[in-house]
Each structure stands twice: as C-alpha cells, then as structure tokens.
C-alpha positions in Angstrom: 0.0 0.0 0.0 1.4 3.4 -0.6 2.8 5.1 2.1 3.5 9.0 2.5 6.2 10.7 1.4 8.1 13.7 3.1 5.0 15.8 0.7 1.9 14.4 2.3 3.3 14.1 5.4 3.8 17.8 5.3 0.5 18.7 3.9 -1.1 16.7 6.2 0.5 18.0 9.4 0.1 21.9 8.4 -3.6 20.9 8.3 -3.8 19.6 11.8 -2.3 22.8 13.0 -4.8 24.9 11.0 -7.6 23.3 11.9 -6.6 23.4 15.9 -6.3 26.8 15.3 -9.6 27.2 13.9 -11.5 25.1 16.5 -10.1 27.0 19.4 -11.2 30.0 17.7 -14.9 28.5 17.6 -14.7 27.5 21.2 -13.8 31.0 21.9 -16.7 32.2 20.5 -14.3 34.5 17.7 -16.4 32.1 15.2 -20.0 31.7 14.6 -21.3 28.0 13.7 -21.9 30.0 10.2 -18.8 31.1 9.8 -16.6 27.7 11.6 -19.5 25.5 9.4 -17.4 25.6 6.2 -14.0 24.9 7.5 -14.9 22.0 9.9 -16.9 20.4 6.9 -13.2 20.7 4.8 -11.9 18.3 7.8 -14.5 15.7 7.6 -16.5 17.0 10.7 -20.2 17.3 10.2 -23.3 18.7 13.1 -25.2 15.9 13.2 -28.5 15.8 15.5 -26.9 14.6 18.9 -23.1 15.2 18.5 -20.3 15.9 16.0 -19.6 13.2 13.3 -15.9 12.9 12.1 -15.8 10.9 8.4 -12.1 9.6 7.9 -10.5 9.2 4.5 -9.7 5.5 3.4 -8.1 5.9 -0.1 -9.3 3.3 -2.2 -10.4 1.2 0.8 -6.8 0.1 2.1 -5.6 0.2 5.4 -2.7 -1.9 7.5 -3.2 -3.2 10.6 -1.4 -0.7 12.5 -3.8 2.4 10.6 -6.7 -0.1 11.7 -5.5 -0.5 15.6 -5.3 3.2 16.0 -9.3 3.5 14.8 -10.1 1.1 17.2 -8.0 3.3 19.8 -9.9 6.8 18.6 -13.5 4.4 18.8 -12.4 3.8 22.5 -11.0 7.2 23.4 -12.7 9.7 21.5 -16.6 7.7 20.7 -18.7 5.4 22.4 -16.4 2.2 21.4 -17.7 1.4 17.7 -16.9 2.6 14.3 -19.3 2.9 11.3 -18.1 1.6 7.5 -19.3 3.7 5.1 -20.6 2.7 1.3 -17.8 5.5 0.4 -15.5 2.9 2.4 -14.1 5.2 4.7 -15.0 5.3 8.3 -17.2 7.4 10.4 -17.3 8.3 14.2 -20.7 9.3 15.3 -19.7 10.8 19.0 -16.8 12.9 18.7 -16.7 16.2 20.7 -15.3 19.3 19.0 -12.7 20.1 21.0 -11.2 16.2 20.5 -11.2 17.0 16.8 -7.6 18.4 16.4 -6.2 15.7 18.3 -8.0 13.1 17.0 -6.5 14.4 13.4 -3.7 14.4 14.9 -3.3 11.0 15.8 -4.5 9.8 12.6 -1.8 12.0 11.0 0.9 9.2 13.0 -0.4 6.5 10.7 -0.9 8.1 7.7 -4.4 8.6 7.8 -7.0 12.2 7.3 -10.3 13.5 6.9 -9.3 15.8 4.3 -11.9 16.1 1.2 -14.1 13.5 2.6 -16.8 16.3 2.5 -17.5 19.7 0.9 -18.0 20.5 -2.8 -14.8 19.4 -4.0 -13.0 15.9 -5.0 -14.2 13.3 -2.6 -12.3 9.8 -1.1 -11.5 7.7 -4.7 -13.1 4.5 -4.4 -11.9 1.1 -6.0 -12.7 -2.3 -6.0 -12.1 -4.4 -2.6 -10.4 -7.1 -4.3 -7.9 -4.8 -6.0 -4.8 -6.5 -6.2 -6.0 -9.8 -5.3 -9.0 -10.5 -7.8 -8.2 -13.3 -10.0 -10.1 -11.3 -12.3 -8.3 -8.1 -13.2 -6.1 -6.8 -15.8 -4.0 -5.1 -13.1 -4.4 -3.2 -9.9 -6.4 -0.5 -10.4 -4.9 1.3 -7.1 -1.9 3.1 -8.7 -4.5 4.8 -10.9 -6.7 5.7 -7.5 -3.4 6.7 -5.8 -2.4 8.9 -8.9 -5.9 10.7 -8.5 -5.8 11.0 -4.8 -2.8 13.1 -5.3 -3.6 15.1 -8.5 -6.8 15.9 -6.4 -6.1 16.6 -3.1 -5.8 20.4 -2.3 -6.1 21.2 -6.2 -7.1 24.7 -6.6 -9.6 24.6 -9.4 -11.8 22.1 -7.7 -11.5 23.1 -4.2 -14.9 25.0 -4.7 -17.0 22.9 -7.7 -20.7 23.1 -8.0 -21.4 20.1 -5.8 -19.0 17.3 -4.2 -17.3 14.8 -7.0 -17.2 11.1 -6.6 -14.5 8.6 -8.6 -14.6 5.3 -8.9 -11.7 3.2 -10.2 -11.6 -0.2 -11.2 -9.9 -3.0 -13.6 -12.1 -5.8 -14.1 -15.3 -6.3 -16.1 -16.7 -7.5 -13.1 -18.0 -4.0 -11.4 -17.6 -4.6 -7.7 -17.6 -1.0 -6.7 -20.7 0.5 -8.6 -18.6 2.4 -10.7 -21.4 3.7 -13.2 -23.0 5.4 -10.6 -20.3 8.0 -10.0 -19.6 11.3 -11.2 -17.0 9.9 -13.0 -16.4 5.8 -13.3 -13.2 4.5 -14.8 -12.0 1.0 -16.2 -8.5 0.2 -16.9 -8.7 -1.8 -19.8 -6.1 -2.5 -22.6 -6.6 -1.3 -26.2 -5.8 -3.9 -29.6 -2.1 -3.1 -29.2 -2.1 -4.3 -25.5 -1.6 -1.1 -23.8 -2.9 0.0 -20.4 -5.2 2.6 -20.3 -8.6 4.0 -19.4 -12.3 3.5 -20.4 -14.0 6.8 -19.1 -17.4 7.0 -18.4 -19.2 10.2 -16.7 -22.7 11.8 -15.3 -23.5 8.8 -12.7 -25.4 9.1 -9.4 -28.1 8.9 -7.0 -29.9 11.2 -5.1 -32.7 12.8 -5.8 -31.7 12.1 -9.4 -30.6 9.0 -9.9 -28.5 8.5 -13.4 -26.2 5.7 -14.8 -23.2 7.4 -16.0 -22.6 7.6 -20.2 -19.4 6.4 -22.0 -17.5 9.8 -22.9 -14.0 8.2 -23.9 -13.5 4.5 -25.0 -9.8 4.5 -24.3 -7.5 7.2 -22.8 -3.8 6.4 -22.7 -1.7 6.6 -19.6 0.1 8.8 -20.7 -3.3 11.9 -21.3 -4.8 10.3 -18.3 -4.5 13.3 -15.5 -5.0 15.8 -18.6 -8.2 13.9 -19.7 -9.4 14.0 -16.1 -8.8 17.3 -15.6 -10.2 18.4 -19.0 -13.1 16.5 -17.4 -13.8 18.2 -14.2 -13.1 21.5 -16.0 -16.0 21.7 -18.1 -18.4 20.4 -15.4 -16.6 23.2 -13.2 -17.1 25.7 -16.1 -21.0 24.8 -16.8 -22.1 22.7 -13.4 -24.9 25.0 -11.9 -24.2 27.3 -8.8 -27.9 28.4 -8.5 -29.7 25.2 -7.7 -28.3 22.8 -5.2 -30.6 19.9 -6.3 -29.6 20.6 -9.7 -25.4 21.2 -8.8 -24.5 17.2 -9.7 -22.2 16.5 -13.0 -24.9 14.3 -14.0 -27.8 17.3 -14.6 -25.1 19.0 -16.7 -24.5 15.8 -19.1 -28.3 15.5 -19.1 -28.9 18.7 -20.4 -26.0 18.7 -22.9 -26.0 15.4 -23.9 -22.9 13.1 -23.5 -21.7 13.6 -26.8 -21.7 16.9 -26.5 -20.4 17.0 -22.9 -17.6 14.4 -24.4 -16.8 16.6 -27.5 -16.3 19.5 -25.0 -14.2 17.6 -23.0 -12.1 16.9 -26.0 -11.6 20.3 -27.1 -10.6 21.5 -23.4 -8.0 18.4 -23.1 -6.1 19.8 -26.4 -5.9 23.2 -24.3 -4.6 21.0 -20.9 -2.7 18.7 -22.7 -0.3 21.3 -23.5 0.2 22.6 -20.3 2.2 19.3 -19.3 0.7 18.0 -16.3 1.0 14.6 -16.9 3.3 12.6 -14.9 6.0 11.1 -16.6 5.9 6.6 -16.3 8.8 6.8 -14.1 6.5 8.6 -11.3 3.7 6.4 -12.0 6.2 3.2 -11.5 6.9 4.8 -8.3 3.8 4.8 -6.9 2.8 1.4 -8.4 6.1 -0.3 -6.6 4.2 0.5 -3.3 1.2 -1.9 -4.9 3.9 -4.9 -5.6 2.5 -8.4 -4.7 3.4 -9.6 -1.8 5.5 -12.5 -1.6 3.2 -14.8 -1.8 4.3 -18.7 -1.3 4.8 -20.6 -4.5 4.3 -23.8 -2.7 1.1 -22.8 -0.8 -1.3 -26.1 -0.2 -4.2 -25.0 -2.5 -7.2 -27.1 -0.6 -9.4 -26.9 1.9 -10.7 -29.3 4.3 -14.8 -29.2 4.5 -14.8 -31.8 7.1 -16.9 -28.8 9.3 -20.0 -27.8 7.7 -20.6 -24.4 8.9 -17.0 -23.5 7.7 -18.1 -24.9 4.6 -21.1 -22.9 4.1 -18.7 -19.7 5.0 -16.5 -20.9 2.2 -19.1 -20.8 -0.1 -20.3 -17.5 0.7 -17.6 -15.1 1.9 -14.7 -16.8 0.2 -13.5 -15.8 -3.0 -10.9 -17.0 -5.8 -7.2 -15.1 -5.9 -5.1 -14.6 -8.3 -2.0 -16.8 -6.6 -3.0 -20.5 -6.3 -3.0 -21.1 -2.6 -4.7 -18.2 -1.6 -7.8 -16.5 -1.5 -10.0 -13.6 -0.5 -12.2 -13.4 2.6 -15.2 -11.0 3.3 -15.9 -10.4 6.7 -19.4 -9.5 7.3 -20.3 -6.6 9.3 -24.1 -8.2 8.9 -24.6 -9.9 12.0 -28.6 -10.8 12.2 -30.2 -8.4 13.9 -27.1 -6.2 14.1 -26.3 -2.7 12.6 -25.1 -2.7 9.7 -21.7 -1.4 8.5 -20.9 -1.0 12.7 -18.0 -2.5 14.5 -16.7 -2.1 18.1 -13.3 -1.5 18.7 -12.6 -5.1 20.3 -13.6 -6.3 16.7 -11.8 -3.9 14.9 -9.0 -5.3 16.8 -9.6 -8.2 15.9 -9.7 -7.6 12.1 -6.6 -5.8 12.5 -4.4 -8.6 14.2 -5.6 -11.0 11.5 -4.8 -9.1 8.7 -1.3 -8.5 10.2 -0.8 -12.5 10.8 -2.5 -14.3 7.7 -3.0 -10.9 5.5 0.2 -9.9 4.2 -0.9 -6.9 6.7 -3.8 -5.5 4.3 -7.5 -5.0 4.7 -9.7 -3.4 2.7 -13.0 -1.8 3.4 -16.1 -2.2 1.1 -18.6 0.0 -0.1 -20.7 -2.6 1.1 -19.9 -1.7 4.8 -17.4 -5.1 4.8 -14.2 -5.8 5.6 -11.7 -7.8 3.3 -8.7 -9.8 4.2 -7.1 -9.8 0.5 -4.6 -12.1 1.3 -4.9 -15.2 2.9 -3.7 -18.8 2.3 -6.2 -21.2 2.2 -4.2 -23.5 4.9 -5.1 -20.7 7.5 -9.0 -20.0 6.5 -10.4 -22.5 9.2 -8.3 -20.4 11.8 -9.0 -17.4 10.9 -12.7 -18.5 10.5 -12.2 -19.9 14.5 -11.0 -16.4 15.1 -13.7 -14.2 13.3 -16.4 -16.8 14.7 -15.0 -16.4 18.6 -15.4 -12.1 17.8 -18.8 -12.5 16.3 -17.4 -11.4 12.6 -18.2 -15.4 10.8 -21.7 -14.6 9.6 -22.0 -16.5 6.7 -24.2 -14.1 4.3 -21.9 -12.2 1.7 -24.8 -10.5 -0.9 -27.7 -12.6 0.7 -30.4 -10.8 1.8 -29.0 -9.9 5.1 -26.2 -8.3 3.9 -27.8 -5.3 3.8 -26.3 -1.8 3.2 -28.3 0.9 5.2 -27.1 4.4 6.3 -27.2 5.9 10.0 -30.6 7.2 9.2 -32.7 8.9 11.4 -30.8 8.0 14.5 -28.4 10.3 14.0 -28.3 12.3 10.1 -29.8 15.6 10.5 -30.8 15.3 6.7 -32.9 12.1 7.0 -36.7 11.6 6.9 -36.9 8.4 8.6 -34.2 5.5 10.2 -32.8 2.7 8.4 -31.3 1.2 10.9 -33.9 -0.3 12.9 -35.9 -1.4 10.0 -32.5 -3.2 8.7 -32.6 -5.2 12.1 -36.1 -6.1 11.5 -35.6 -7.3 8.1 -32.8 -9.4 9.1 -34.2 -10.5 11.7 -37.3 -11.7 9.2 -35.0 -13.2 7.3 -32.6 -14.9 10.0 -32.9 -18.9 9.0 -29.5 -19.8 7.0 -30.8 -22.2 4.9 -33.4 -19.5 3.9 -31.4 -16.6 3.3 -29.2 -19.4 0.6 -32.5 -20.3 -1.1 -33.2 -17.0 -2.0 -29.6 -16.7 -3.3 -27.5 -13.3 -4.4 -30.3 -10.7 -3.1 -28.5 -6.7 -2.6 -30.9 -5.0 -0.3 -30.2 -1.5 0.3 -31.9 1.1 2.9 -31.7 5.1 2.4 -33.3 7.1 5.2 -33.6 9.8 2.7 -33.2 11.3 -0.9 -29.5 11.8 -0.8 -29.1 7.8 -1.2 -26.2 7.1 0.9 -27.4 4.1 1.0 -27.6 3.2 -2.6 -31.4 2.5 -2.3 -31.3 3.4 -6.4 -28.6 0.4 -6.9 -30.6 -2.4 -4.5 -32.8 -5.5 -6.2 -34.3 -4.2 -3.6 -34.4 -0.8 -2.4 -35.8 1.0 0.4 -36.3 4.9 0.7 -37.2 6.8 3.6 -40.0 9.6 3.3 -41.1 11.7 5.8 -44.8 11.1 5.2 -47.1 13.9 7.2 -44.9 13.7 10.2 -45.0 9.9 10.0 -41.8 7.8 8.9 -42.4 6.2 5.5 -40.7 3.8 3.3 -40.7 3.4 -0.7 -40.2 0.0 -2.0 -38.0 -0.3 -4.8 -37.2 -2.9 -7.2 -34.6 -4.4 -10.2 -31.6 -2.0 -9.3 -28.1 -3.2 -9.8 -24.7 -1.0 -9.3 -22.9 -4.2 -10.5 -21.4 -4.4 -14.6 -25.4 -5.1 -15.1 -26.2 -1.9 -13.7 -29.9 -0.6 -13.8 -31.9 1.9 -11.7 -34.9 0.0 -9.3 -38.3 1.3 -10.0 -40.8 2.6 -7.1 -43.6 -0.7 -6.5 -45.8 1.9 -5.3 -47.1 3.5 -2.4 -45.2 3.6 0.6 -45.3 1.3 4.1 -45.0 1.7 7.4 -41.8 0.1 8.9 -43.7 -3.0 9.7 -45.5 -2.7 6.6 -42.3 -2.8 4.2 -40.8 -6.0 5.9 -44.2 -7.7 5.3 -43.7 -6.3 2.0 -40.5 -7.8 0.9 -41.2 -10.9 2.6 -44.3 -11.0 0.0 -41.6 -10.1 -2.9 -39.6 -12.7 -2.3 -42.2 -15.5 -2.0 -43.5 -14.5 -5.4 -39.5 -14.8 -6.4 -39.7 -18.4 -5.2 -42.6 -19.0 -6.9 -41.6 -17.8 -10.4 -37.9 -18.2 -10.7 -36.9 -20.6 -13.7 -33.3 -22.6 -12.4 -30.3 -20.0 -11.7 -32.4 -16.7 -11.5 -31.6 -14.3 -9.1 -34.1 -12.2 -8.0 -33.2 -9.0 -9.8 -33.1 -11.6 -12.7 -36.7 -12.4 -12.1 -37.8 -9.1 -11.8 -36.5 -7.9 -14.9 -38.1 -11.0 -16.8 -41.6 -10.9 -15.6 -41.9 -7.2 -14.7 -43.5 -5.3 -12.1 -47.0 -6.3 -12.8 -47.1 -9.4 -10.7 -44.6 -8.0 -8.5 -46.9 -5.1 -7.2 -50.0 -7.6 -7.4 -48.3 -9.5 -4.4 -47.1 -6.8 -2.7 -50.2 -5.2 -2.8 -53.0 -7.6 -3.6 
C-alpha cells in the first residue's frame, strides 16, 4: 500500500495545525457556527443531530493493521467504542466532541491517515474495488490509478470549490464490484488492440434525488493523457455545473442537459488546451507509486485445498470466500451483517480483531467495502479454518456475503440531520425476518439496500431491492424499490408503489420474495426475475 512521502506528510501536518487553530477559535466564540460551518466540513466533521460526526478518509479502501488499531484506539477514546463503515468505504465516528477533533486528526496523522476532502463541494475519497490486487479477475491493480488521482486531487485549486462534491470510482475488471457507473466519473482500466494500459472513461453517474447511470465519454485514454483527460473532465463540469440550484449542482444534470456527446466533444476540445500545459506525470512517477502496490511474496508452494470436514465453515467458504489470483490463496469477506445487528458497525474489540488477522495471515492489508465489509485480501487457504475460528469467537463469521442480510443501510434517522426516517432499525427487522441460513441461501444473491432519505447514501437506487425513507405527514415512511443493480449489469430499481410503514415494508419484501420463489426458472436471481416478468405481478403481491 502506498505510504506517505516527506509531501503528504507535510500537507497533512500543516492541516492539523490549522484546523486546531480554527477550532479553538470556535470554542472562543471569535467564530459563529456559520462562519466555523465551512471549514470543519473541509476536515470531515459534520453537526449531526446529537453530537459531531468525524468521516475519515480511506483511499481506495486500504488500510494496514497498524492504521486499523489506531481506529479502534480513537473508537475507544474519542466515541462510544464502535466505528461505522461507510458505502464511500471510509469510516465514520458518530460521537466525537469538537474540542477532540484536532487531536483526533492528529493522531490519525501518525499512521498516515486524514479526513481531508471527505466532505465539501470538491473531489471526494477515490473509491476502488475491494479485491484490487488480489482479484483473479483483473487486468492489473487498479490502485496506482486511485493513488495517482488521490494526489492530482487533493488540495487542487480549481476544484476546491466545484458546483457540488465529485465522486470517482476506479476499477480494472469487467466485473464492477464498486458501482462504478453510478459515480460522477467511473473509470475502467482496460487494454486497447495493441495491449496497452489505459482507461475507459465513463461520466454523469449518481443517485440522489436524481438518480442517473453514467454515459461512455471516452473509450480509451492512454496513460500517458490520463491526468489531462481527467482534468479536462472536471473543468468543463466546473465551467458549466450549476451554482444556482443545489438539487440541480451534480455533473450528472449538466451531461443530461448537454448530452454526453456533446459534454464528451467538450471535454475533447478542453484536453487539447490541458494537454499542453504538461501536467502529466512522466511513467517513471507512476512506476513509483505502483512499486508500493507490488505483490506480496506470496508462497509458490502454498497447499491449494481446503478441508470441508466442518460444515458451517463450509457454508462460510461458499459465501464469503472468493478466488485469488495466486493459487493457494484467496479472498475473505468479513461481514459486518450480524442478524439483527447494525449494519456497517464494528466495536473497537472487533476492529482489533480484524486488524491482528490481517497483520498475521493478511500480508498486513484490509480493505473496506462500499458494502460496509471488511476484506482480508490475502490469505492462504491452509489458515481460512483459523481465521474463520477467530472471526467466529469475535462474532465477525456470519456467513451471508450478498444474501439478503447483507444489507447496506445508512445511519438514518438515528443520527443524520438530513434524513426523513431511520434505516437502521428497519434493517434489524428485516434481518431478523430473514434470519434462517438455509433460507437466506434459497433465495440466493439478493443486494438489499436502505436510504433514510433522498441523498441515497445508501444506494437505495442500486438495491434489487431498495428502500427509501420519506417523511410522510410527520409519520416515517418507506418506498419499496425494485430491479436496481450497481454491479457491470447496472440498472436503476423502480418505485412498486405507495409507501409502508416500517412493519408494513418488511411484510412487503417478505411478499416479494415469496412471489420470487414461486416464479424463478433454475439459476435466477431475483433481480433476474424481476426484470423477466416485470413489475406487474410483483406489485399484485405486494399489494393484492
């Protein structure tokens, strides 16, 4: 993974001072909230409705065991002894008092670790697939792209301030495990006929109150035009992007009202004007950030079976364990699902936990999801029934990797002061619904995804099924959603109808998915079955 350099060590430490400086102004009372609101929310720390939230940047997803001990330290210190995984897969504190913010940065800082640009209208965290590196899928790891971006885009001057906040995805597989068409920007390295490296831009994704599936601008941008293309990129969204309308601020509006091949033939014509300014970096700077990516040394010899003898390991295997690229190894999930459980939370003991496993059968290396998981990237299959032991013993082995359970929900009501209604209750309920094993592996691959408002930070748009929080005469509400998909099949879920009450909804699925059984041929998932037979009988069950 790539570590700092004397650069972003620097930058990083010079914002820990300013930022003391500014909070002890606020608590001095030289700052109103108005005035303090915009330069806490360039550190990460949001007013939420009970106490400050602090949102921590995790590049691409990837963090060492050491970076992951010291958020279990700041979860016991500084919070009430949990962290929250975010679908941006960063990390959030939900507790945190203001005058602990500067030293809480400040810790962070001795591990390599911010909340720089994880809010504001500017660049935000670049996301990237979990299994980057280790997917026995990819061309190569997409993270020295990621880590190329992170530092062409943190502090850069002309998008410090754009319309609205800017989300990248990066990734290197057809395979889309990181919902990559739903971002402002979604790129996928690819290789072109001669059997060069380069990338396949796409642009004008997102939810929201909006919800789009971003358009192919650029089939195939060499390495060597990648920064300029990108930067080409933001600058006509920065240049056109709406200031006036806040709901209408999103690079997606702007590509829907230009259309993308006139947003792409723009972006054309401004790269010719970057291009020549000579921004890009040269390969030898892009070969030294990828040596911090290298493989690790993995064993050559490494026994590449399993023993099954146990059959709930087995059933783990099947469902959280996932083929690597190096024979005798493979990739483990680690839910953060338990059944009845919140959903993307872990306590510090478990974070521990996660931590001390990656650092022994991990080659040191987790990753976090941006479905609120945890991945150990590295591990030889010789040590999966220990760590399984382990991760069983901390209450981490559920067994339900993109089964119905799995679901991804935001905080919700319980603590956003933007929501309409909570998600994280009705997750418990649903998974509680849905608790029998056998049952949750009948249904099969099910994404279920809760938002306890418009902004969709929980991807409701992207769920087979979906969930949407409305504030309904005073009364919590909640859409039902259907068919959505942030995977390479992406599609947007359509509305069933009108909206239930939080009991009502869980009968509601549970009616979904018994119409699912019912009519699936052999191998259909249920988004699969949706999208063959419609909505029609779909909202006649739901709804008799």
């Amino acid at each position: 993974m790539y570590k700092y350099d004397e650069y972003d060590a620097g930058i990083v430490a010079a914002r820990v001072e300013e930022f003391r400086d500014q909070v002890q102004r606020r608590l001095a009372g030289h700052m109103t909230e108005d005035q303090f609101k915009p330069l806490r929310l360039m550190n990460g720390l949001y007013l939420q409705l009970h106490a400050y939230m602090l949102r921590v940047a995790v590049p691409y997803g990837t963090l060492n065991s050491r970076q992951m001990h010291l958020l279990a330290h700041i979860a016991r210190k500084y919070d009430r002894g949990y962290g929250h995984f975010t679908t941006r897969q960063n990390l959030q504190y939900n507790w945190i008092k203001l005058e602990d913010a500067p030293d809480i940065l400040a810790e962070l800082a001795t591990v390599e670790m911010h909340a720089i640009q994880t809010s504001g209208n500017c660049i935000r965290n670049i996301s990237s697939d979990q299994f980057a590196g280790a997917a026995a899928d990819e061309i190569t790891d997409p993270r020295p792209w990621a880590e190329l971006l992170r530092q062409w885009s943190t502090f850069h001057p002309e998008f410090s301030y754009l319309p609205r906040k800017f989300k990248i995805a990066v990734i290197a597989s057809d395979t889309d495990r990181a919902a990559m068409r739903l971002h402002d920007i979604g790129i996928q390295i690819v290789r072109n006929d001669a059997g060069e490296l380069g990338a396949r831009i796409y642009a004008g994704g997102g939810m929201g109150r909006t919800p789009m599936i971003a358009s192919l601008i650029k089939e195939f941008v060499p390495f060597a035009d990648f920064v300029s293309y990108l930067e080409a990129c933001l600058r006509v969204y920065n240049r056109h992007g709406r200031r006036d309308n806040i709901y209408k601020a999103r690079i997606k509006i702007l590509i829907h009202a230009l259309g993308a091949e006139e947003y792409a033939r723009q972006v054309e014509e401004e790269f010719q004007a970057v291009k020549a300014l000579g921004i890009d970096p040269p390969q030898a700077e892009f070969d030294r950030i990828a040596a911090h990516f290298a493989p690790p040394a993995f064993e050559a010899d490494a026994p590449d079976t399993v023993d099954r003898s146990d059959p709930d390991f087995a059933v783990w295997l099947d469902q959280n364990v996932h083929a690597h690229q190096a024979p005798g190894y493979a990739v483990v999930t680690i839910s953060l699902k338990p059944i009845g459980g919140i959903p993307g939370d872990a306590s510090a003991d478990q974070i521990d936990v996660m931590a001390d496993l990656a650092e022994r059968y991990s080659f040191d290396e987790l990753r976090v999801t941006h479905a609120q998981n945890i991945v150990l990237p590295h591990v030889r299959k010789a040590d999966l029934y220990t760590v399984w032991q382990a991760l069983r013993e901390a209450g981490l082995a559920e067994a339900n990797l993109d089964l119905i359970s799995d679901i991804i929900a935001c905080p919700g009501l319980d603590y956003c002061s933007l929501a309409n209604a909570r998600s994280i209750p009705l997750a418990q309920k649903i998974s509680e619904r849905f608790a029998e094993p056998a049952r949750q592996r009948d249904l099969g691959e099910l994404k279920l995804k809760i938002s306890g408002c418009i902004n969709a930070c929980g991807h409701h748009h992207a769920g087979h099924i979906g969930i949407l929080g409305v504030d309904r005469k005073g009364t919590e509400n909640y859409q039902l959603l259907l068919g959505g998909s942030g995977a390479e099949d992406v599609s947007l879920a359509d509305i069933t109808g009108p909206g239930f009450s939080e009991d009502g909804v869980v009968d509601a699925i549970e009616r979904a998915t018994d119409l699912y059984v019912r009519e699936r041929t052999p191998g259909e998932r249920f988004v699969d079955t949706y999208r063959r037979i419609g909505m029609a009988p779909f909202k006649e069950a739901i709804y008799g």
